[in-house]
N, C-alpha and C positions, 0 to 999 in steps of 0.2 A: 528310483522305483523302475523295473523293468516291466516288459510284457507279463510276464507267469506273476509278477506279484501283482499284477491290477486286472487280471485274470483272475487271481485268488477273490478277491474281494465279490465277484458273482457268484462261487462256488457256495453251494447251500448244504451244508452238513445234514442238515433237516432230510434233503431229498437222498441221503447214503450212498452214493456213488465214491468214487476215490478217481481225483485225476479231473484234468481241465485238458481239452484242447483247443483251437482258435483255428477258425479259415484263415484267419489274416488279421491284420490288424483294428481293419474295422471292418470285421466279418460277428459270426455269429459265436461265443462260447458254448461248449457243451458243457454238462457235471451228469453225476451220476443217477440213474433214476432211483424212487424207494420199490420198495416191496413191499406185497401182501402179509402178513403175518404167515401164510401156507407158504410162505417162500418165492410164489412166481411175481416175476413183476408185474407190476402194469403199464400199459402201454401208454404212455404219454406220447409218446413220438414217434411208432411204429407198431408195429403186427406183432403178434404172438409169437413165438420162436418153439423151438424144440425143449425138451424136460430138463435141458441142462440149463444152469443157472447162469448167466452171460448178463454182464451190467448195459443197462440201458443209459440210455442219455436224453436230456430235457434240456430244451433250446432254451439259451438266455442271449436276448436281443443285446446290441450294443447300438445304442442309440447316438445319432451322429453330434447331439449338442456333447457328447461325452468322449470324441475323438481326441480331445486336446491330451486326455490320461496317456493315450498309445505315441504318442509324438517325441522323439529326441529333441532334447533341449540343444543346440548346438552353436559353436560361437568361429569364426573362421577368421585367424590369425594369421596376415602377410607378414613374414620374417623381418627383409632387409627394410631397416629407417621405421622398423615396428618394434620389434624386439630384439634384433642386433642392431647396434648402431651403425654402422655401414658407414664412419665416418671418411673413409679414403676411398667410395665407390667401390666399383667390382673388382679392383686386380686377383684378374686369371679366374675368379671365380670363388676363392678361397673365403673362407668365414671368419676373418682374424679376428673382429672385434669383441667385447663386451658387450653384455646384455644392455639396456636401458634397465634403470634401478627400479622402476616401480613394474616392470614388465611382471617378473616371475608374483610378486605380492597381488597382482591383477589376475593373472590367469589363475593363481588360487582359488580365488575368492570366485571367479566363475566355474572352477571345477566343483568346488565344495558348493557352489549352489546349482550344481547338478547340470551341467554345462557339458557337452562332448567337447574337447578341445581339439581342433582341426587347425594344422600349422598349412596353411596354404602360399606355397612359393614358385614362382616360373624356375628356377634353380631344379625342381623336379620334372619338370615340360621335357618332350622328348625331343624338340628341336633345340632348347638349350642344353642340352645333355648332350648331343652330338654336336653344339659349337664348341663342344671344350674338351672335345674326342672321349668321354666317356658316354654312360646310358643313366636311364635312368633311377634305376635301381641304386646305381653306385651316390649319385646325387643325393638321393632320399638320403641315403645311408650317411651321407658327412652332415646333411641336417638335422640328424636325428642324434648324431653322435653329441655335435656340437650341444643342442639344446641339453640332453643329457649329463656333459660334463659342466653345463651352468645349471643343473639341476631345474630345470622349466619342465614342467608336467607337459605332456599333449597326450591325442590318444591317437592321431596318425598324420601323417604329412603325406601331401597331394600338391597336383597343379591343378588339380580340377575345380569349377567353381563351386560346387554340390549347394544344396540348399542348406541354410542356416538361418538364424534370430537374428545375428548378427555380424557384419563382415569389419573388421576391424585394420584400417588399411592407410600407410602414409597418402595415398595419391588418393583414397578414396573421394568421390565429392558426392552429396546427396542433393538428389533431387525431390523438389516438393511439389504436389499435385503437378508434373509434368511443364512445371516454371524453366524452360530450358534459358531464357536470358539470365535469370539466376545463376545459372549454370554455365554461359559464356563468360557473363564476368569474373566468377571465381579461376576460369582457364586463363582467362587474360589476365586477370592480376598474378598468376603465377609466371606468364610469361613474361611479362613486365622482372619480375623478383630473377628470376633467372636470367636475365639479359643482363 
């Protein structure tokens, strides 16, 4: 469901207007005003106008317990040790691997339940982009080729961290209510694993 369809659902046939517009997401909708039987409108929402017939608009509030309708669903997918295996590290930069098998059947299942899929990798960063003498653009571009020819849905690839539901990441570690020794130990049991 997009903006214009939950915009639709405020629109009032009753009141005869055609057309929805939006300040914003969580602004105000307009719809069309009715008319008198003599033709002029009446003024819900403004002054009287000239003899021509010009559609009027009647304000419909968007109430903020109801902002969650205007919201992208979005899930932020790190590539390498996520969804390519990455099993021989970075040589050169290059994407040789296979997917991980349940990757593409997961990012489905979040697409089809309305999920923007956002492939998020430093692989596109402009500082890594120029350690490997290309830009960035070029980089997006072998990620996106890659994901394509193992048929993996996304809807764009970024380094950026942008806001999402969900950040789905090898290195990820969560924090709970701001429990940072929770949070040492899981760095130190890794550093331990990696020594």
């Amino acid at each position: 469901m997009n903006l214009n369809d939950i915009l639709d659902m405020f629109y009032d046939e009753s009141m005869g207007g055609a057309g929805i517009s939006s300040s914003g997401a969580a602004g105000v909708a307009t719809t069309g005003a009715a008319t008198t039987s003599s033709g002029n409108a009446f003024g819900m929402d403004s002054l009287p106008e000239s003899k021509k017939k010009k559609k009027r608009s009647v304000m419909r509030m968007v109430y903020p317990e109801m902002l969650y309708l205007f919201q992208e669903k979005r899930v932020l997918i790190d590539l390498d040790k996520t969804i390519h295996k990455y099993s021989k590290g970075w040589q050169d930069g290059e994407i040789y691997d296979e997917p991980f098998e349940q990757a593409r059947d997961a990012i489905n299942w979040l697409k089809d339940n309305g999920y923007e899929i956002v492939i998020f990798t430093t692989r596109a960063s402009p500082g890594n982009a120029a350690e490997m003498g290309g830009d960035e653009k070029k980089e997006i571009a072998k990620v996106q080729a890659w994901l394509k020819h193992h048929n993996i849905y996304f809807d764009k690839v970024t380094a950026d961290k942008i806001s999402a539901d969900f950040y789905i990441d090898d290195k990820a570690i969560p924090i709970h209510n701001g429990n940072w020794d929770a949070v040492l130990k899981v760095i130190k049991k890794r550093m331990e694993y990696d020594s």
